[in-house]
Backbone bond lengths (Angstrom), bond angles and torsions (degrees), N, CA, C in turn:
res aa  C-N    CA-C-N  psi(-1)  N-CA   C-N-CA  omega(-1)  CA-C   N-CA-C  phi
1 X - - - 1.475 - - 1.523 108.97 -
2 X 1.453 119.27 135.88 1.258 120.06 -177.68 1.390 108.93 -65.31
3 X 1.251 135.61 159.31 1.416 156.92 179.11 1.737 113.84 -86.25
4 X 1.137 130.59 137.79 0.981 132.13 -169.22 1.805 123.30 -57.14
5 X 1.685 108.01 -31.74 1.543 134.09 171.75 1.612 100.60 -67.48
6 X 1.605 116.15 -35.37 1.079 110.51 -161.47 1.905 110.04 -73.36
7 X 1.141 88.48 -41.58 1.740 117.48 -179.08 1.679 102.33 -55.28
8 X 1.280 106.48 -61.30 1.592 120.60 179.22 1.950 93.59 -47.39
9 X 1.081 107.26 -58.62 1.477 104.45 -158.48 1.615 97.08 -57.86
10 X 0.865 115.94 -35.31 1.553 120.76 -161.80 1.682 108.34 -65.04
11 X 1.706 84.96 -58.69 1.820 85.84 -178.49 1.864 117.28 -65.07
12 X 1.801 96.92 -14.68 1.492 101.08 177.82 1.696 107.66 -49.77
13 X 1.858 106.36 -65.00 1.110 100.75 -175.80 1.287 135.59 -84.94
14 X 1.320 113.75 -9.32 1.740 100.44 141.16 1.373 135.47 -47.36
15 X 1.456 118.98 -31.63 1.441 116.85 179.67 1.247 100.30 -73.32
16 X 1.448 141.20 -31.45 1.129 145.17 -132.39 1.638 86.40 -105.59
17 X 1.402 126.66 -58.84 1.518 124.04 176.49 1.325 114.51 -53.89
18 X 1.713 111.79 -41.55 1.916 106.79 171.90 1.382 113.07 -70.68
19 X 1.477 134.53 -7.35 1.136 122.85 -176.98 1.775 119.27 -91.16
20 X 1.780 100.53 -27.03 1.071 118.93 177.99 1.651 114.25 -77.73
21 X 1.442 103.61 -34.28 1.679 108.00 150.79 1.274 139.43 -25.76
22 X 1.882 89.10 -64.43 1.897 101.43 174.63 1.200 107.55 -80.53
23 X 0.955 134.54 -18.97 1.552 145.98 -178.07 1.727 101.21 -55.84
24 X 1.551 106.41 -56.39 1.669 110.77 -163.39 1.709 92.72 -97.33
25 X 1.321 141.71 -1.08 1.303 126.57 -178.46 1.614 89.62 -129.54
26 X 1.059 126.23 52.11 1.889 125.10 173.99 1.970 100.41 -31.57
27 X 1.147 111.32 131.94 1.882 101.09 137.02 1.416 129.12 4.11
28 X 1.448 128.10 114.16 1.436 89.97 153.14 1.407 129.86 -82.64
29 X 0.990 120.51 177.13 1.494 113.30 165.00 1.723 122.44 -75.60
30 X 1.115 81.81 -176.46 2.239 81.16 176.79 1.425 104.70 -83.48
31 X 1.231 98.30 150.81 1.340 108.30 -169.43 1.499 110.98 -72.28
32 X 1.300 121.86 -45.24 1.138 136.31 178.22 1.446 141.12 -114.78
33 X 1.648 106.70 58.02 1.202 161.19 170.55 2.039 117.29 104.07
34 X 1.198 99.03 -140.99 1.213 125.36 -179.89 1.573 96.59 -50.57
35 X 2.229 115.70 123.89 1.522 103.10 150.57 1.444 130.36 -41.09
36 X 1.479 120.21 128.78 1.688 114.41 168.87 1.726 99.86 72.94
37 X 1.373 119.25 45.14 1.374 105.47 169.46 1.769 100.94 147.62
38 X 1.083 108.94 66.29 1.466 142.19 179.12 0.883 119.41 -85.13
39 X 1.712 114.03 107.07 1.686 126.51 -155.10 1.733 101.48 -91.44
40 X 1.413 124.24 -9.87 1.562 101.05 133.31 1.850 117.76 -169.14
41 X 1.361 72.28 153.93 2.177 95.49 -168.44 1.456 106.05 -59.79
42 X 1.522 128.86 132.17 1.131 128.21 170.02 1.895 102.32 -76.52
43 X 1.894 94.26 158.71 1.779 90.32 -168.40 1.612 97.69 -80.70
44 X 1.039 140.48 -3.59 1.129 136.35 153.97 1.696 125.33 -29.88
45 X 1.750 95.93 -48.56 1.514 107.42 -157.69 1.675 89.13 -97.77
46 X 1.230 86.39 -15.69 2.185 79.86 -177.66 1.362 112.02 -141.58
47 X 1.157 129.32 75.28 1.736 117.12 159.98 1.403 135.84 -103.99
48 X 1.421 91.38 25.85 1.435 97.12 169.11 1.639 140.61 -53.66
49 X 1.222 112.99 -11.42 1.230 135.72 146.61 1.139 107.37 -44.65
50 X 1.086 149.33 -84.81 1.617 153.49 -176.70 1.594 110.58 -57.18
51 X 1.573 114.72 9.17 1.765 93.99 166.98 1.273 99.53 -105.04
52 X 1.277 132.89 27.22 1.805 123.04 -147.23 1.753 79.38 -102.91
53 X 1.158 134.02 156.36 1.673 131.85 134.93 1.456 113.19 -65.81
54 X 1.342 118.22 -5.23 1.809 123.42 -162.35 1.561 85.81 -93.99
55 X 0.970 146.18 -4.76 1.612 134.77 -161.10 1.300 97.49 -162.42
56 X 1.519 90.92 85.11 1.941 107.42 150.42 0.775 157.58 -41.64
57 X 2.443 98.68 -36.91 1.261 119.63 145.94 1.335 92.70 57.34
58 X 1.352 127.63 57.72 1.537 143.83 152.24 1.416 110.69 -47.77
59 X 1.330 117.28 -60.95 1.764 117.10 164.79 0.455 106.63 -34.42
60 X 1.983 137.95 -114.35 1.269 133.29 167.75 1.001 140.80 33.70
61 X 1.448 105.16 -87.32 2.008 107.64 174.15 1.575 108.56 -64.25
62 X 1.502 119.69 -38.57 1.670 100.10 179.98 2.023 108.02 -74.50
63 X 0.917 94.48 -10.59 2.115 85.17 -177.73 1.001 105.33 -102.48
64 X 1.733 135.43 -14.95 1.598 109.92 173.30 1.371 122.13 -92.95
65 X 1.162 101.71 1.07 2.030 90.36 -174.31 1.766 87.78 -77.96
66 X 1.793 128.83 -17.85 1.827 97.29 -162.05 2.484 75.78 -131.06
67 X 1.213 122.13 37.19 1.172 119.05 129.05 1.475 123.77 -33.57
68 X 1.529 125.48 124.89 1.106 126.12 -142.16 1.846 86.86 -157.81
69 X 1.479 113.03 147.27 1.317 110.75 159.99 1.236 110.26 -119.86
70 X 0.995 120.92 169.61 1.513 143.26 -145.01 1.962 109.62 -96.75
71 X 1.012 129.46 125.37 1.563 138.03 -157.00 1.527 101.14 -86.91
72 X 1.239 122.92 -36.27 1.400 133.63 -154.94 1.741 115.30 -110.39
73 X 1.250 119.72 -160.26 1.402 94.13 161.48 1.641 84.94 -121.69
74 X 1.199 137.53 -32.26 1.802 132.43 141.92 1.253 137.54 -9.28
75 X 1.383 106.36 -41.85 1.568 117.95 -127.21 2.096 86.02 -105.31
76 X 0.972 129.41 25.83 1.347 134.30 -164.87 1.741 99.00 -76.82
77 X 1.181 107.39 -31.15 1.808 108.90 -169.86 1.671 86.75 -84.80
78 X 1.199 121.64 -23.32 2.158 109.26 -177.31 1.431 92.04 -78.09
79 X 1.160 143.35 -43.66 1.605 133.61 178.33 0.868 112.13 -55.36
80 X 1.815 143.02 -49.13 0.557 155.17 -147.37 1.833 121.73 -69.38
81 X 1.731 67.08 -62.98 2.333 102.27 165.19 1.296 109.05 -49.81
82 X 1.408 116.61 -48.48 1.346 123.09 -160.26 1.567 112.68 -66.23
83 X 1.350 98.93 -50.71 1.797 122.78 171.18 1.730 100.36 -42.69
84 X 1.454 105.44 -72.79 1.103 112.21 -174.44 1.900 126.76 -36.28
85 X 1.697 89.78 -39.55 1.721 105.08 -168.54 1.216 115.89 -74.19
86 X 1.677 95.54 -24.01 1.663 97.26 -172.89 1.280 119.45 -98.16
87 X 1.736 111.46 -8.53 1.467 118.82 -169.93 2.292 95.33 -96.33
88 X 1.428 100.29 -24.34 1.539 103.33 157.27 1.320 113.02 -39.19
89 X 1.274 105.17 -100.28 1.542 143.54 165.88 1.703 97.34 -11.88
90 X 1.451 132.36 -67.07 1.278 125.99 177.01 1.392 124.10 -45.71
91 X 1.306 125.82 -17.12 1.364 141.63 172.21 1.026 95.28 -51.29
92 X 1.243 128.74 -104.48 1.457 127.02 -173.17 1.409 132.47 24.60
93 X 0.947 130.11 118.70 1.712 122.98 -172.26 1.863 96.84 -73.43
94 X 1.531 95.50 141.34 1.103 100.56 -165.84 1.844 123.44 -71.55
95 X 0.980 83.55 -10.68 1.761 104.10 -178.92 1.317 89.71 -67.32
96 X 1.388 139.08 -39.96 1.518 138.53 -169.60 1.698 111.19 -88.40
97 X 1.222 112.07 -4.15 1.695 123.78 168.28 1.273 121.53 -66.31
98 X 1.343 142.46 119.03 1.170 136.28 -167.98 2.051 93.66 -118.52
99 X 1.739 84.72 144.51 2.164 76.47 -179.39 1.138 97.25 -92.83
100 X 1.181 124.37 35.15 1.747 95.92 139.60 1.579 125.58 -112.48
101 X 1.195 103.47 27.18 1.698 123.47 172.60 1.709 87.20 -95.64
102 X 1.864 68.18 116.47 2.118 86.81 158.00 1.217 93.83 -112.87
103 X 1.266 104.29 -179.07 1.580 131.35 -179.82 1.874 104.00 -68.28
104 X 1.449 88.14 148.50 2.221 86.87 162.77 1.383 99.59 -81.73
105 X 1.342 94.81 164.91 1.302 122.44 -177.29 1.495 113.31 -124.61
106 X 1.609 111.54 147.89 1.842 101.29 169.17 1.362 119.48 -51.45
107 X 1.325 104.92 -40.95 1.945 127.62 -167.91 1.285 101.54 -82.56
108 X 1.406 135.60 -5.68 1.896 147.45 160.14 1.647 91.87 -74.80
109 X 1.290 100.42 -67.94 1.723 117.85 -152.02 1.694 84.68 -39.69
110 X 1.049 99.72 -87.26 1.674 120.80 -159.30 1.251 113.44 -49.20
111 X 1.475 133.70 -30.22 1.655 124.78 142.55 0.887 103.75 -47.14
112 X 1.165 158.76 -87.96 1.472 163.60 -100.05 1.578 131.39 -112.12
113 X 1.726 88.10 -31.97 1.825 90.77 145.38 1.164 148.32 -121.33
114 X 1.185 113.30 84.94 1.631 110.03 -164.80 1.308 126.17 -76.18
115 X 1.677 112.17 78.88 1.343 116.49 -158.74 2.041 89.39 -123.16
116 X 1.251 104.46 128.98 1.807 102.85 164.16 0.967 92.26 59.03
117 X 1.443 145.90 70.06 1.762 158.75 168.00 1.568 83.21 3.75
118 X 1.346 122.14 73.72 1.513 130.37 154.62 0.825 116.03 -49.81
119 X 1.666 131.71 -67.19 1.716 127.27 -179.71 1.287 134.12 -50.79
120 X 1.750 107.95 -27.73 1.308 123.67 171.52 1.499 112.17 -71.63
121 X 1.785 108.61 -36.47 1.586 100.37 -175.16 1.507 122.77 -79.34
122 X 1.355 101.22 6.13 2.011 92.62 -161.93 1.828 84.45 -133.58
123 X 1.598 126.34 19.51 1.847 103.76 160.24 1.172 122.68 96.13
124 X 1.705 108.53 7.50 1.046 125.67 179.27 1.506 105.43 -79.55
125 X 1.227 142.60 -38.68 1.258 166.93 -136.48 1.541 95.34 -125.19
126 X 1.541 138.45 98.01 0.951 166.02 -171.76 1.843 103.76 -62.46
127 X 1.407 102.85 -44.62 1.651 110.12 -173.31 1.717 107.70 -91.52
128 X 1.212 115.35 6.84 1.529 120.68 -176.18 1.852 115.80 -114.84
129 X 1.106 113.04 159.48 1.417 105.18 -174.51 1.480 93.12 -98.09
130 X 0.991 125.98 143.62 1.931 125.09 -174.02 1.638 93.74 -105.96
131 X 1.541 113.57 130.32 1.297 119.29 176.10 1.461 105.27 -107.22
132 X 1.301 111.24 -14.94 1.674 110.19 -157.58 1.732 116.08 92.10
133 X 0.987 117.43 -175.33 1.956 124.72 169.79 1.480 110.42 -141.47
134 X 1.584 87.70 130.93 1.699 97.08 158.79 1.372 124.10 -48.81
135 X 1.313 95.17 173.71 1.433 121.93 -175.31 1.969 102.16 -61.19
136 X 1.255 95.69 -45.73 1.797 83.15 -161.32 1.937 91.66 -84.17
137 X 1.319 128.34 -23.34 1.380 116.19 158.09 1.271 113.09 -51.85
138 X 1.118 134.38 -36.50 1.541 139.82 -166.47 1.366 117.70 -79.04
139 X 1.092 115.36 -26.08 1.856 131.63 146.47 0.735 134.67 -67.71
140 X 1.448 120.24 -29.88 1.894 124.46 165.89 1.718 100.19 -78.68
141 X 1.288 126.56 -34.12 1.350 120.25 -164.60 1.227 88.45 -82.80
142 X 1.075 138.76 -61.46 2.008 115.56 -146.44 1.362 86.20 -78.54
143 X 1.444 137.03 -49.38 1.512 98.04 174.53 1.275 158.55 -47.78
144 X 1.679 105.33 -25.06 0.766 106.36 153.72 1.501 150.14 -101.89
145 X 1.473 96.98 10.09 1.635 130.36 164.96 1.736 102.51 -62.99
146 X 1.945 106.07 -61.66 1.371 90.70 161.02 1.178 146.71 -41.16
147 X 1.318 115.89 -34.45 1.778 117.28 -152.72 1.270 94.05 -87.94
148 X 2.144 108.80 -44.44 1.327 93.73 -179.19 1.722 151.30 -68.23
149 X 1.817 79.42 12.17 1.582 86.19 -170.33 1.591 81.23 -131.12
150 X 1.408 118.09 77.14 1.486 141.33 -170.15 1.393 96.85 9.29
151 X 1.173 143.78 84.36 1.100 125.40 141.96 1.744 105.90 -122.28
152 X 1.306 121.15 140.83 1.395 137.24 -163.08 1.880 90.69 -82.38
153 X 1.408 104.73 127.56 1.511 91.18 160.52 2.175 118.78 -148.83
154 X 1.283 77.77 138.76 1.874 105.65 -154.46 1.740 98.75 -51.30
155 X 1.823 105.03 -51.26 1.239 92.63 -170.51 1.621 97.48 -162.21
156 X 1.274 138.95 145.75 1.685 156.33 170.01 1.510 106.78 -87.00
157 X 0.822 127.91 75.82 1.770 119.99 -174.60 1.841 111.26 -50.54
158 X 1.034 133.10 -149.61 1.588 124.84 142.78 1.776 72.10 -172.34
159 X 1.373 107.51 117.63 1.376 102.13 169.96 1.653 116.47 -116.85
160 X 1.435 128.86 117.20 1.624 95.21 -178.35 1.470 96.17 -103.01
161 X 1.421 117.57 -163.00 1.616 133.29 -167.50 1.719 117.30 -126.98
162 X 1.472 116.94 65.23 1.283 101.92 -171.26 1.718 106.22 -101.18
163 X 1.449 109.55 -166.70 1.533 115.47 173.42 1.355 104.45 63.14
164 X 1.160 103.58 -177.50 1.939 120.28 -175.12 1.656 123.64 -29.79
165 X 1.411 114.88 124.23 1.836 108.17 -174.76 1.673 95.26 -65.41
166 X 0.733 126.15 -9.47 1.642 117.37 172.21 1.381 118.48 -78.43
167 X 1.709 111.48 -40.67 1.328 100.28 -178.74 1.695 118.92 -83.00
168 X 1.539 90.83 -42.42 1.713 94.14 167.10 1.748 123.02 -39.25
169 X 1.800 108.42 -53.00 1.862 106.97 162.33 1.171 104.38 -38.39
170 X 1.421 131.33 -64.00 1.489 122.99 -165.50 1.547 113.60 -52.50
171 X 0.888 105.45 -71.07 1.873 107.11 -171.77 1.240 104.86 -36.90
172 X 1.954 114.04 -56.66 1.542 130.45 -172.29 1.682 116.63 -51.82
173 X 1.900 119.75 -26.27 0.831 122.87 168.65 1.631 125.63 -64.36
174 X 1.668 99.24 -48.13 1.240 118.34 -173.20 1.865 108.83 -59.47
175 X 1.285 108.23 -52.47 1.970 110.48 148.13 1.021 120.47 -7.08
176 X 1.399 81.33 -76.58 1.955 96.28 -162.48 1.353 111.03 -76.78
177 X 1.364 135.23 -25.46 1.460 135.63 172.38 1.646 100.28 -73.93
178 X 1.267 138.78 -64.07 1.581 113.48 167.19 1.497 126.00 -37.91
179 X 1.424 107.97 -47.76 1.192 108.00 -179.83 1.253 125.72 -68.70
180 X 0.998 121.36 1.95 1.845 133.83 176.81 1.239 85.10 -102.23
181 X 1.177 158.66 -37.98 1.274 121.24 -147.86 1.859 101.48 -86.72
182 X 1.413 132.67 -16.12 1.498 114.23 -178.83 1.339 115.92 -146.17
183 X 0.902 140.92 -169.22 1.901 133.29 -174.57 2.115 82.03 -128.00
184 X 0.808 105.44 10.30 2.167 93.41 154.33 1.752 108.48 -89.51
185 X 1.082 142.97 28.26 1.223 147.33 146.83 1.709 124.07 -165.47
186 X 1.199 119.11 140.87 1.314 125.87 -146.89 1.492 87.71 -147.69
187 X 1.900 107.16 151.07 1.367 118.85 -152.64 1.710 81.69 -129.76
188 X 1.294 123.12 117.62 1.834 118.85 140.54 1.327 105.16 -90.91
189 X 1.756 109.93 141.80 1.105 121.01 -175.27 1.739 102.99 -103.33
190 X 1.543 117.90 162.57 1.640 108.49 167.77 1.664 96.32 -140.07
191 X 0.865 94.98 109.64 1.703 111.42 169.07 1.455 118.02 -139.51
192 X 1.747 110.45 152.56 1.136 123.97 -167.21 1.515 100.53 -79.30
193 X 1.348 136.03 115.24 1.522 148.81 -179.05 1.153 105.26 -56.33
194 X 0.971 156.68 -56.35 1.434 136.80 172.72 1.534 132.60 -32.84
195 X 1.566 96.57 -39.53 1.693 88.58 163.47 1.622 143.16 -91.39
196 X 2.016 86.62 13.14 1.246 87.20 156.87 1.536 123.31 -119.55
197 X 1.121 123.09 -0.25 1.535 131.84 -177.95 1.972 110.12 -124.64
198 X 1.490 100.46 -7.03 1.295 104.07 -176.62 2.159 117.44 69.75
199 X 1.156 105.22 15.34 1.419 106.46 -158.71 2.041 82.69 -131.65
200 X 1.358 100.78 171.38 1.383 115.18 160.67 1.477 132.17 30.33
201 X 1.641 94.09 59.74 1.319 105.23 170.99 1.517 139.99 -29.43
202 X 0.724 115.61 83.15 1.709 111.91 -170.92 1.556 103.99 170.12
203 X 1.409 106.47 163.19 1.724 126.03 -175.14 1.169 108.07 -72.18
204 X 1.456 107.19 146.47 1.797 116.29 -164.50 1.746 98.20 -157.79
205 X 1.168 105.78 157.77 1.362 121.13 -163.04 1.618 107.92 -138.18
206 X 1.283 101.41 126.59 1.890 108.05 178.14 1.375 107.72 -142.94
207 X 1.296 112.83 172.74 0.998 148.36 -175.44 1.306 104.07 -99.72
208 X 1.660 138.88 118.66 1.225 114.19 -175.93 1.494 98.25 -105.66
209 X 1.176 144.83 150.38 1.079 157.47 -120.13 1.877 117.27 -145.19
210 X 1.352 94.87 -34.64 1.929 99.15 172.27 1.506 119.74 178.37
211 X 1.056 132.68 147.76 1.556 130.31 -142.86 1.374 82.30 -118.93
212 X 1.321 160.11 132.17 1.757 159.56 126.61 1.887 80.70 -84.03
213 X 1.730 96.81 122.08 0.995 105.77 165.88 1.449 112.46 -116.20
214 X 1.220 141.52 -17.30 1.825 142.42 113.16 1.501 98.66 10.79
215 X 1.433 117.50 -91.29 1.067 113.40 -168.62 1.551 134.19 -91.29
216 X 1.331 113.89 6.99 1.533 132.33 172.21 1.208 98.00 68.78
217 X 1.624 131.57 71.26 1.377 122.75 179.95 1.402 95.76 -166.27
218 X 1.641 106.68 145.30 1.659 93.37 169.86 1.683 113.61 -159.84
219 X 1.214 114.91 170.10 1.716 101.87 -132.14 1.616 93.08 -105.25
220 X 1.138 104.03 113.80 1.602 114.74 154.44 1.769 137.45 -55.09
221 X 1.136 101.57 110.57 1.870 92.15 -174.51 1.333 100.92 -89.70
222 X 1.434 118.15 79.03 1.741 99.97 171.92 1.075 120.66 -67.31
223 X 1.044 116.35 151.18 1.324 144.97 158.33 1.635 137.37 -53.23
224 X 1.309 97.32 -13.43 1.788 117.91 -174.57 1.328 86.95 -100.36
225 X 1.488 122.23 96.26 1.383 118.21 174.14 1.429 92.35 -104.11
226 X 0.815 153.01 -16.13 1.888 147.84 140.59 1.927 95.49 -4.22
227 X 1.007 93.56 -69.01 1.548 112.40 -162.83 1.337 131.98 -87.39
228 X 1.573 109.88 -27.41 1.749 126.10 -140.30 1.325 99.03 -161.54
229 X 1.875 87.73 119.56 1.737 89.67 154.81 1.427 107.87 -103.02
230 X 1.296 126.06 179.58 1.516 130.13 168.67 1.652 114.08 -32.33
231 X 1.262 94.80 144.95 1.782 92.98 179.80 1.661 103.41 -148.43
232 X 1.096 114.13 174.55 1.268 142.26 -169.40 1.546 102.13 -105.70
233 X 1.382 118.85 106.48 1.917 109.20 148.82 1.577 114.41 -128.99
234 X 1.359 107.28 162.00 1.391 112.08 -177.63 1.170 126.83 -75.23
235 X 1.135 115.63 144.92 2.177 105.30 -174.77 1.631 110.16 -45.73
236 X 1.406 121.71 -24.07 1.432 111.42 -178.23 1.590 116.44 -82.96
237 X 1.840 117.42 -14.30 0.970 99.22 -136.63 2.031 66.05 -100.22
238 X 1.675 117.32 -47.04 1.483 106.92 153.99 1.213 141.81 -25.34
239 X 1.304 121.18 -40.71 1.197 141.77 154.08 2.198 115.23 -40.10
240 X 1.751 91.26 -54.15 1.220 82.65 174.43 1.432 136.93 -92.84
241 X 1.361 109.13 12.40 1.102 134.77 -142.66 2.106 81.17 -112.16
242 X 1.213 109.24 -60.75 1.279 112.10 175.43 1.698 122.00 -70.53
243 X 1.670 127.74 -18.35 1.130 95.27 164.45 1.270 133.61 -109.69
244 X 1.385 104.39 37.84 1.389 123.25 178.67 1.961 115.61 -66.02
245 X 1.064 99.76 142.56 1.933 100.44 -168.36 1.729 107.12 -74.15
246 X 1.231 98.65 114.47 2.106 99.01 161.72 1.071 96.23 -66.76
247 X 1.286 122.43 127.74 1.425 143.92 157.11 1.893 91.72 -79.09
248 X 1.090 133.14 -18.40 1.827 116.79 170.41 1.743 104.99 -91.45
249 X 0.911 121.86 -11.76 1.493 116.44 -175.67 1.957 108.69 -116.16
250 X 1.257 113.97 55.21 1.530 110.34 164.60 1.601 121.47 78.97
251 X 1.661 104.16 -3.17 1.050 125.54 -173.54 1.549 112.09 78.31
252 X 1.235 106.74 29.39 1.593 115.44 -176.64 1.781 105.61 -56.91
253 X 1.581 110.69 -132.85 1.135 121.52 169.93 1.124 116.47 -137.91
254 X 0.921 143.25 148.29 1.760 135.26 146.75 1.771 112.77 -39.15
255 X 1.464 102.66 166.28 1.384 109.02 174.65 1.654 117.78 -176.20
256 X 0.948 116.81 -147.44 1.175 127.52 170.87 1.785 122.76 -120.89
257 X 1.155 135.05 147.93 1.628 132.27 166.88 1.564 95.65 -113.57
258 X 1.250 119.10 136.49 1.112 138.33 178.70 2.025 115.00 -118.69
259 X 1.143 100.36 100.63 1.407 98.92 -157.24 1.620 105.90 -105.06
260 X 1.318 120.84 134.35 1.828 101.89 -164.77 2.183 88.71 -139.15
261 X 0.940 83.74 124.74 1.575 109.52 -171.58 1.920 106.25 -77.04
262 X 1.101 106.16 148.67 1.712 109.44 -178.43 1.520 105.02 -83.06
């Protein structure tokens, strides 16, 4: 029969191996920010926005049927383009559709536009380190991702967000209230991901998807479908998310491209 020291010792180092356990496999955290106060709602948990008849949410319906996730851990601005080109392109009155139009593709896109050595920056290119592209690369490419897959386009905005969080809401409102009203111009956003999911420090690129101006929040289609479905953040928390500094672009800022189609 074991001895009472012996027993003690035993359960000692079991506690001691389960502690060193939780120690090297911690918790994770929430996926989508801070416990008890989550800087943003997946559309799962909230789409009440989309039962209203008051919100048409013109964006929306043209970018989710060709929503796309991202191949690379770079490659977030080719999902992005792609979404964008094909929810263009769907405009079209259908009488003007011919069936032998397929859909774009990432692996179309990135042959086809060789704008800001794109393929090299997002991991396509096996012998290159992929950083991703700035904001003002990210305006020359979908435009010309658009045009080259005929679509006519009016204007590329490059907007960033500096000075007062009051004045920036204002302008950022005035955006997003044009931009809700039609699917002839479409907004990619570039913000540093961490300040909206609290996870994965570094620059990220979306498609933003619908403005609820009721509730000052508006819905991100990321692109990290690994991880993320669409979510909800607030103009402040977007806001902070965009004027965070690219350390790859001159130490500029993040921002938005605001792209408005003929």
């Amino acid at each position: 029969m074991p001895s009472y020291d012996s027993e003690m010792r035993f359960y000692f180092l079991v506690s001691i191996v389960l502690l060193s356990i939780s120690t090297a496999y911690p918790d994770p955290k929430p996926k989508y920010g801070p416990s008890g106060n989550p800087r943003a709602i997946p559309l799962s948990r909230d789409h009440s926005y989309f039962l209203s008849p008051e919100h048409p949410a013109p964006d929306f319906w043209a970018l989710i049927p060709y929503y796309v996730g991202q191949k690379t851990e770079a490659s977030c601005s080719v999902a992005a383009v792609t979404a964008l080109v094909n929810a263009a392109r769907a405009a079209k009155d259908l009488n003007n559709r011919r069936a032998n139009e397929k859909l774009v593709t990432d692996e179309e896109l990135l042959a086809r536009v060789q704008v800001a050595s794109w393929e090299k920056k997002v991991g396509a290119d096996p012998n290159t380190s992929p950083k991703g592209v700035t904001l003002d690369q990210l305006a020359k490419i979908a435009k010309a991702a658009l045009e080259t897959n005929g679509v006519k386009v009016r204007s590329a905005e490059i907007l960033r967000f500096q000075g007062s969080l009051e004045g920036a809401k204002r302008e950022l409102r005035r955006i997003l209230s044009e931009n809700e009203r039609s699917a002839r111009d479409f907004i990619l956003v570039n913000f540093f991901q961490k300040s909206f999911t609290d996870d994965a420090p570094v620059g990220h690129i979306a498609p933003l998807g619908a403005y609820d101006g009721r509730n000052e929040r508006v819905l991100i289609l990321d692109p990290d479908r690994e991880w993320y479905e669409p979510y909800w953040v607030s103009l402040e928390t977007l806001l902070t998310g965009m004027k965070t500094t690219d350390g790859g672009n001159s130490g500029m800022s993040r921002g938005l491209v605001w792209l408005k189609l003929n």
